[in-house]
C-alpha positions as CSV (number, residue, x, y, z in Angstrom):
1,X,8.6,11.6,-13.4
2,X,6.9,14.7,-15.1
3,X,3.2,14.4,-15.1
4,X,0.5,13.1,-17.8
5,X,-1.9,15.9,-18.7
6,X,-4.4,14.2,-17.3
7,X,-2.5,13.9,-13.8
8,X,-1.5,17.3,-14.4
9,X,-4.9,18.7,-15.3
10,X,-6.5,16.5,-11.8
11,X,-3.8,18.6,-9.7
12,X,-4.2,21.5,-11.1
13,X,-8.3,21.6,-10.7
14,X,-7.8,20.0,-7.0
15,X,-5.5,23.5,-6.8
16,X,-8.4,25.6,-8.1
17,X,-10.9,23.9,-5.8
18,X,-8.4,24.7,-2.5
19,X,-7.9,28.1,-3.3
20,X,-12.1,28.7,-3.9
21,X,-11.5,30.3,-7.2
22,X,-13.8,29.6,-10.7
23,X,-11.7,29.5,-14.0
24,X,-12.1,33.0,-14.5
25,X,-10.6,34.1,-11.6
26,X,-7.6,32.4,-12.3
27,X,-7.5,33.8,-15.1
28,X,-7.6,37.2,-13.8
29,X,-5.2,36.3,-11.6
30,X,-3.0,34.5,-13.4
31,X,-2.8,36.6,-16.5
32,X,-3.7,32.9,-18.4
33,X,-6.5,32.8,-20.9
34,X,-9.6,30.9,-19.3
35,X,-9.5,28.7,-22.3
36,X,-5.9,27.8,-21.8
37,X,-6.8,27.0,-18.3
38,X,-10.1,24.7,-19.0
39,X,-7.7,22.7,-21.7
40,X,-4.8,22.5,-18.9
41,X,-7.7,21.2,-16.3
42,X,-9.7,19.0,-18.4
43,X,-6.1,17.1,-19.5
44,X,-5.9,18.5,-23.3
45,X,-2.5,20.5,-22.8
46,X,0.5,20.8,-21.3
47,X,1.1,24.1,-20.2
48,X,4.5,26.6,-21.3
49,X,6.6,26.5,-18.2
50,X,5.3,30.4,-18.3
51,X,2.3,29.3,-18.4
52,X,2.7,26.8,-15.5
53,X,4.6,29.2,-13.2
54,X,1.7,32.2,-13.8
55,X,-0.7,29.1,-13.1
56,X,1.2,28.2,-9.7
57,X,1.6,31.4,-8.3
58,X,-2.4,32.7,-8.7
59,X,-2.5,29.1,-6.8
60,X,-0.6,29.7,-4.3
61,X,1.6,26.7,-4.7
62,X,4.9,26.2,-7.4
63,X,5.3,24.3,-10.9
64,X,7.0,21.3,-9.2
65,X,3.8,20.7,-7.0
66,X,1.7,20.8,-9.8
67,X,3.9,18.8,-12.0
68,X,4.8,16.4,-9.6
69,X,2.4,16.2,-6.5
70,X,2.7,17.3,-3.1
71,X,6.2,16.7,-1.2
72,X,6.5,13.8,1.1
73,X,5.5,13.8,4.4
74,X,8.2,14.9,6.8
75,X,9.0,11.7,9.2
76,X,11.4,10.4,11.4
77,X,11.1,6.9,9.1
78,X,13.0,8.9,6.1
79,X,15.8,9.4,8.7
80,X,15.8,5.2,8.8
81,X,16.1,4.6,5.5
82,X,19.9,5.2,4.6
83,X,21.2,2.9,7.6
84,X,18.5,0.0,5.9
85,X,20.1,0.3,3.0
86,X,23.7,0.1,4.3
87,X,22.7,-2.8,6.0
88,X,21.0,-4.8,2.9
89,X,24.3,-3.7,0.6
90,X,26.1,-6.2,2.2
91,X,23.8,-8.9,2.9
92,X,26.0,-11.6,1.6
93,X,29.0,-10.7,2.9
94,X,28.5,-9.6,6.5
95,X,30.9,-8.8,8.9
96,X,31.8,-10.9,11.9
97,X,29.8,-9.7,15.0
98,X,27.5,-11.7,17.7
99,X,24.3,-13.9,16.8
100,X,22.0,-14.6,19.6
101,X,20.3,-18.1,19.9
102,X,18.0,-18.3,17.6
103,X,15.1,-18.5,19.6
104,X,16.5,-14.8,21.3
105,X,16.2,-13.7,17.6
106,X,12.7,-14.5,16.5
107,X,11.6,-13.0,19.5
108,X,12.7,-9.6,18.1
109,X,11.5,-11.2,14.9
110,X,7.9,-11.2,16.1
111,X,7.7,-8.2,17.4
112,X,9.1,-6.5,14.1
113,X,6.0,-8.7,12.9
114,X,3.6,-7.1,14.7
115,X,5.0,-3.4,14.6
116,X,4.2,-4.0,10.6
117,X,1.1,-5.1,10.6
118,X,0.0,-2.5,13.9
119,X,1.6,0.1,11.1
120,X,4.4,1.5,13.9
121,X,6.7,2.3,11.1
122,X,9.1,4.6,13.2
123,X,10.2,2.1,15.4
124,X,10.2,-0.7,13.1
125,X,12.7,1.2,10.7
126,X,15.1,2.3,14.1
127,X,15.0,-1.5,14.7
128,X,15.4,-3.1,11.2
129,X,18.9,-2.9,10.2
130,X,20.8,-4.0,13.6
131,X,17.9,-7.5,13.6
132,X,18.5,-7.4,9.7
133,X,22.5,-7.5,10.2
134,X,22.4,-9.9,12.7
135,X,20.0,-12.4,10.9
136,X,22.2,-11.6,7.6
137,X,25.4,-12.9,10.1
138,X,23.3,-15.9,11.7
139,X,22.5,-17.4,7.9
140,X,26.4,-16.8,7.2
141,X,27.5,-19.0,10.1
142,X,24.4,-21.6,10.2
143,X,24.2,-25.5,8.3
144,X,21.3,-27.2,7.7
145,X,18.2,-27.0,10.2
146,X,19.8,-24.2,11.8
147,X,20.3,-22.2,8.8
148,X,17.1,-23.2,7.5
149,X,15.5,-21.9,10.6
150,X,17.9,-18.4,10.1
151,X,16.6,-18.2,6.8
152,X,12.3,-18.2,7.7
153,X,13.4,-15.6,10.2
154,X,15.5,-13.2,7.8
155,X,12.7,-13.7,5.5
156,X,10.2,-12.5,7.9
157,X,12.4,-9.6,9.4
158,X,12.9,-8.3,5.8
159,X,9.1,-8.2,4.8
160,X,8.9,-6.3,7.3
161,X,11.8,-3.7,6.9
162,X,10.3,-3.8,3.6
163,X,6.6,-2.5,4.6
164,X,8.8,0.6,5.6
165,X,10.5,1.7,2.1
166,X,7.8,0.4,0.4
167,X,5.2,2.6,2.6
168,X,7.0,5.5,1.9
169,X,8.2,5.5,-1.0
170,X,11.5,3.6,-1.7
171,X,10.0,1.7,-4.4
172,X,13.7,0.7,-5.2
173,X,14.3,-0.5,-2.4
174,X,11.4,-2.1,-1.6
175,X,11.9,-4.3,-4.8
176,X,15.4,-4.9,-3.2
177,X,13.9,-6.0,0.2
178,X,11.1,-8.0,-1.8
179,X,13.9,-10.0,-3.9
180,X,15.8,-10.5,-0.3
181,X,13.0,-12.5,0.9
182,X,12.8,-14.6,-2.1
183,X,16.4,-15.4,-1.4
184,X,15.8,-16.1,2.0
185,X,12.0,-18.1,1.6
186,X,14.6,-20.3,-0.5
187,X,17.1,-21.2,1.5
188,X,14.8,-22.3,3.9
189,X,12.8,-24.2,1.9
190,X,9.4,-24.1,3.0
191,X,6.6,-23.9,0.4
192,X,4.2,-21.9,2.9
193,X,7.1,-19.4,3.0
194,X,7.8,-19.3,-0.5
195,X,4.2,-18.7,-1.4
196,X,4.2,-15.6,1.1
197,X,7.5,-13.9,-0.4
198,X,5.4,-14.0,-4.0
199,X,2.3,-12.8,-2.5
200,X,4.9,-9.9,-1.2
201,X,6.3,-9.5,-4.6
202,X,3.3,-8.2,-6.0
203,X,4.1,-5.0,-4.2
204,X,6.7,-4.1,-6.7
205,X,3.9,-5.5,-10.2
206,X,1.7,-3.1,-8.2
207,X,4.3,0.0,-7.9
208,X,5.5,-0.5,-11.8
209,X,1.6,-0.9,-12.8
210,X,2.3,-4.4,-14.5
211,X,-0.7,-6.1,-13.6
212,X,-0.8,-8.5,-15.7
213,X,2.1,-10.3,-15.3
214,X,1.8,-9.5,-11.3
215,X,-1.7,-11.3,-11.8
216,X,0.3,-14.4,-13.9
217,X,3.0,-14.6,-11.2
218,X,0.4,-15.1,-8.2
219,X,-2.0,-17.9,-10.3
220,X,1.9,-19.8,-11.1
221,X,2.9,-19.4,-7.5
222,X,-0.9,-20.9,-6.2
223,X,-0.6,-23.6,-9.2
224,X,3.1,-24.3,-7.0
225,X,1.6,-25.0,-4.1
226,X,1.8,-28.4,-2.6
227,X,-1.8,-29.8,-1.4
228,X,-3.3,-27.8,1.7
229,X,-2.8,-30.3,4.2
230,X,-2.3,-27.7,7.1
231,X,-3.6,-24.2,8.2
232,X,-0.5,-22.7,7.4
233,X,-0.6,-24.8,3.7
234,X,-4.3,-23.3,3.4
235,X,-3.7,-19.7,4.9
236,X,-0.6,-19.3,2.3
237,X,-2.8,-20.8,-0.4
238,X,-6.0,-18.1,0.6
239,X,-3.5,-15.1,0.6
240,X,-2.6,-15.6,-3.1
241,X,-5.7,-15.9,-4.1
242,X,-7.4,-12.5,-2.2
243,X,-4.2,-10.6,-4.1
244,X,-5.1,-12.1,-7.5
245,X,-8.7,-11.4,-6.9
246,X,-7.6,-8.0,-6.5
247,X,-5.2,-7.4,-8.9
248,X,-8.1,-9.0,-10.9
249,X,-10.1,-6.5,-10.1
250,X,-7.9,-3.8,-11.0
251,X,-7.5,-5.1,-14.2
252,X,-11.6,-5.0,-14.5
253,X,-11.3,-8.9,-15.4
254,X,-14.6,-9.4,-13.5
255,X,-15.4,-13.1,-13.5
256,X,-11.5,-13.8,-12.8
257,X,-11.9,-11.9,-9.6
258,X,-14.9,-13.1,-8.7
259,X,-13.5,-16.6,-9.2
260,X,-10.1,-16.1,-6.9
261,X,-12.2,-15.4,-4.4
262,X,-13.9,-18.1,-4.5
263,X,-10.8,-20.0,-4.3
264,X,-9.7,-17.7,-1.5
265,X,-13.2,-18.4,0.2
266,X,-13.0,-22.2,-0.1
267,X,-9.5,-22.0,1.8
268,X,-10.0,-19.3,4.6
269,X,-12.8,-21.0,5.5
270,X,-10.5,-23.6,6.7
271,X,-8.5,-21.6,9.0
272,X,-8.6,-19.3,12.0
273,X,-8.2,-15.9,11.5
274,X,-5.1,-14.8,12.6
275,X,-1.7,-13.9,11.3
276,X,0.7,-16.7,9.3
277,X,4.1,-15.7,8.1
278,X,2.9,-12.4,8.7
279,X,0.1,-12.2,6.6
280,X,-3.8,-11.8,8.1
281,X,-5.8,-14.7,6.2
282,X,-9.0,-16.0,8.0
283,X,-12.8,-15.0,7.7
284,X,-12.4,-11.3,8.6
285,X,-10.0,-10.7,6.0
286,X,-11.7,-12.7,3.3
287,X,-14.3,-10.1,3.7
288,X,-12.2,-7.0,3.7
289,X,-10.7,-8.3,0.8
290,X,-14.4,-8.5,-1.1
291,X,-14.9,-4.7,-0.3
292,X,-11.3,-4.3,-2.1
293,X,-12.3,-6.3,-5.1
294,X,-16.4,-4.2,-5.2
295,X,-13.6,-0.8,-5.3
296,X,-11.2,-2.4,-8.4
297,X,-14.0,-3.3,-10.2
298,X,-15.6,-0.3,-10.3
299,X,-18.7,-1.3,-10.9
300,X,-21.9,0.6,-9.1
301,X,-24.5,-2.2,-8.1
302,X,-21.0,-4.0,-6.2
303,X,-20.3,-0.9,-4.7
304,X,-23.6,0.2,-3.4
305,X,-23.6,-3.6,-1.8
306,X,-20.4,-3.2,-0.7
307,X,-21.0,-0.1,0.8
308,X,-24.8,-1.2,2.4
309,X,-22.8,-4.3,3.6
310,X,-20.5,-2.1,5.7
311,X,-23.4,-1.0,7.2
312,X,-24.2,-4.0,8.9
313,X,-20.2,-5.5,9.2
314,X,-17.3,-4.2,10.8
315,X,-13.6,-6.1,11.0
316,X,-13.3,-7.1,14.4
317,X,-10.8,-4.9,16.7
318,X,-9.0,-8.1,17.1
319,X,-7.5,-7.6,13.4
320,X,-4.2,-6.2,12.9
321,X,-4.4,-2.1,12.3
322,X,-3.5,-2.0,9.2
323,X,-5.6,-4.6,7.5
324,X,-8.7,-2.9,9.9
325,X,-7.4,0.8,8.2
326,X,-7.5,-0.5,4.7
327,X,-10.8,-1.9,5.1
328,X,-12.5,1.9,6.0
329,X,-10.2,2.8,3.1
330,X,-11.6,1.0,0.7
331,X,-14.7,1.9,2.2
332,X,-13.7,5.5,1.5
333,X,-13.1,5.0,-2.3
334,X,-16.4,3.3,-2.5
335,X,-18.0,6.3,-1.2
336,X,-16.1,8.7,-3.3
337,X,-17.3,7.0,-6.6
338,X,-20.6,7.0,-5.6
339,X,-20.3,10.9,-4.7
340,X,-20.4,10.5,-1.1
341,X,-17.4,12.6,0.0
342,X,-18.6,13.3,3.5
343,X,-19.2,9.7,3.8
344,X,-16.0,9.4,2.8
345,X,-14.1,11.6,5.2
346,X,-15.9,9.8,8.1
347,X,-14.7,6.7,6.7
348,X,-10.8,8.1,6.6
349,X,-11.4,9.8,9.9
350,X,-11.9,5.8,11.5
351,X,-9.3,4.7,9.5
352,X,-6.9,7.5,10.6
353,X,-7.9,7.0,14.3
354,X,-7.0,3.2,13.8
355,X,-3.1,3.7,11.9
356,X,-2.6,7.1,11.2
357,X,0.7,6.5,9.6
358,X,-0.6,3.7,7.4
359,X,-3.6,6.1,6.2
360,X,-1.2,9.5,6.3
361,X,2.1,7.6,3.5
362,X,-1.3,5.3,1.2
363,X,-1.1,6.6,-1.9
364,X,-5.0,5.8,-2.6
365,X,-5.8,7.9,0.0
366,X,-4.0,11.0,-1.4
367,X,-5.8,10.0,-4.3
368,X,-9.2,9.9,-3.3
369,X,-8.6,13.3,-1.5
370,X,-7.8,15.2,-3.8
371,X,-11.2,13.8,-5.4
372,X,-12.9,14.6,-2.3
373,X,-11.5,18.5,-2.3
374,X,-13.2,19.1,-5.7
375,X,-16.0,17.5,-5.4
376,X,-17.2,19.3,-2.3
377,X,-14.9,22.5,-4.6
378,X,-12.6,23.2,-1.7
379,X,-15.6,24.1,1.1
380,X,-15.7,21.5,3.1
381,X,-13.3,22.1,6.2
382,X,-12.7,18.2,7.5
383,X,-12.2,17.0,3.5
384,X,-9.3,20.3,3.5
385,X,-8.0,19.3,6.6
386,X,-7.5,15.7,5.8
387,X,-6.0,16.7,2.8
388,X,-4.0,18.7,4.1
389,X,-2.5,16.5,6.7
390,X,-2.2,13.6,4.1
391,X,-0.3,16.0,1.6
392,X,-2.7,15.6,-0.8
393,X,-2.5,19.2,-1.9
């Protein structure tokens, strides 16, 4: 999709702040009139494609780059992807092959569990789409309990063959994966379950940017849910209400974030902190999910708490890798908008160290990178370097 001028006018200053060079040295370089170039940066024009390919070249980069963004990261996962989405074509009409015991299965199940939320992408997408054919060909041949039981585990296996394309970039298939595990959280007909595959389903509100029916789709699945008369009840319950308090917050609808997680807080309170239908809900990640909230909102007296608060608080090493990566994230984009950028790049560098692969394919962190590189105007090595080896420019 061709970018906004704005977009276009962010990349192409992040461009000029790489290459150390004022707007009148592009210029001189570029043969492009310095006013041209300060209504291309600041997101009032959209260049000739002339214009753009004089612009690219005194860069040092091409017209697609600028227009689009930075390529993709090169990764084995890419190389996954195809065989997934053999594999899902034919969900409904699998071919006959072996099914282990069940119990065999969800062994495999939980450890594609844990490779998701320990962000090992690479050897969750080798593994996906022989457990996903199998559990496809296990609900085809099961009745009642024992297809009910077929169906959690597909359900499970595809959220997280579904972390994978939606990580990097399949958005199309992620919505495909994300509507799979609907189908399956039906079948098996558990309301804990069902509430998980919509807390999943905001992925694809999230990737489109429709908030506000993402945000009305989490509130009717929590208004769904039967009374929380077990941890797992609760847990399920909690999770829907830390996304809506973030979606919330994205949406700058202050006092409804506020009061999801006060809803949220109520609930986790109730449960151990651990992992339920895949999904880290407990104390620990009610809190991460405040700093998230602090950084959607936007607002500076929540952010200079959240960020004094970090000072004092760190998630547990206990905590899945990728919910304790997001956390320093976040942490990062609350540093960025209050101009800290080498606060920042410490804050990346933790959560790099924790799940590089998580950090590397996180589209906020490109983001907040490229903010970094011109705010410190291309000079600071570590803010290039991470940049760099996020593809952010």
């Amino acid at each position: 999709m061709p970018a906004s001028s704005t977009v276009l006018g962010l990349r192409l200053e992040t461009a000029r702040a790489v290459a150390h060079l004022s707007r009148r040295q592009l210029a001189e370089a570029s043969g492009v009139s310095e006013s041209m170039i300060q209504k291309v940066g600041d997101g009032r024009r959209i260049p000739s494609d002339q214009v753009l390919e004089a612009l690219a070249t005194a860069l040092g980069t091409t017209p697609e780059e600028l227009m689009d963004g930075p390529a993709r990261t090169d990764s084995r996962v890419h190389q996954t992807i195809p065989e997934l989405q053999r594999t899902i074509a034919v969900y409904d009409l699998p071919e006959d092959g072996p099914v282990r015991p069940l119990a065999q299965i969800a062994a495999d199940v939980d450890a594609a569990v844990e490779d998701r939320v320990q962000s090992q992408y690479v050897r969750l997408g080798e593994r996906a789409p022989a457990l996903l054919g199998e559990l496809f060909r296990a609900v085809d041949q099961a009745r009642g309990r024992e297809r009910e039981e077929a169906a959690r585990l597909l359900a499970l296996a595809v959220r997280s063959a579904d972390a994978v394309a939606y990580k990097y970039g399949y958005r199309d298939l992620s919505a495909r994966l994300v509507e799979l595990m609907r189908w399956a959280a039906s079948m098996a007909g558990d309301p804990a379950l069902t509430a998980t595959a919509a807390y999943v389903r905001m992925e694809t509100y999230f990737a489109a940017r429709q908030l506000a029916p993402g945000l009305r789709s989490l509130r009717a699945a929590a208004d769904r849910m039967p009374a929380p008369t077990t941890e797992r009840l609760a847990a399920a319950a909690a999770a829907l209400h830390m996304r809506a308090a973030v979606a919330a917050g994205r949406m700058r609808l202050a006092d409804d974030a506020r009061a999801h997680l006060r809803e949220a807080a109520a609930l986790a309170g109730r449960v151990r902190e651990r992992l339920y239908d895949g999904t880290a809900v407990g104390p620990d990640s009610l809190e991460i999910h405040r700093l998230s909230v602090a950084v959607e909102l936007g607002q500076e007296d929540d952010l200079q708490e959240a960020v004094a608060a970090a000072s004092r608080w760190a998630p547990p090493r206990t905590l899945p890798a990728e919910r304790r990566s997001h956390y320093y994230i976040d942490l990062a984009r609350a540093q960025v908008h209050l101009g800290r950028p080498q606060h920042a790049a410490e804050s990346l560098l933790v959560a790099r160290q924790i799940a590089p692969l998580h950090v590397r394919e996180h589209g906020q962190v490109r983001t907040e990178l490229a903010t970094m590189v011109r705010l410190t105007r291309g000079r600071d090595e570590r803010v290039l370097a991470l940049a760099r080896w996020a593809r952010a420019v």
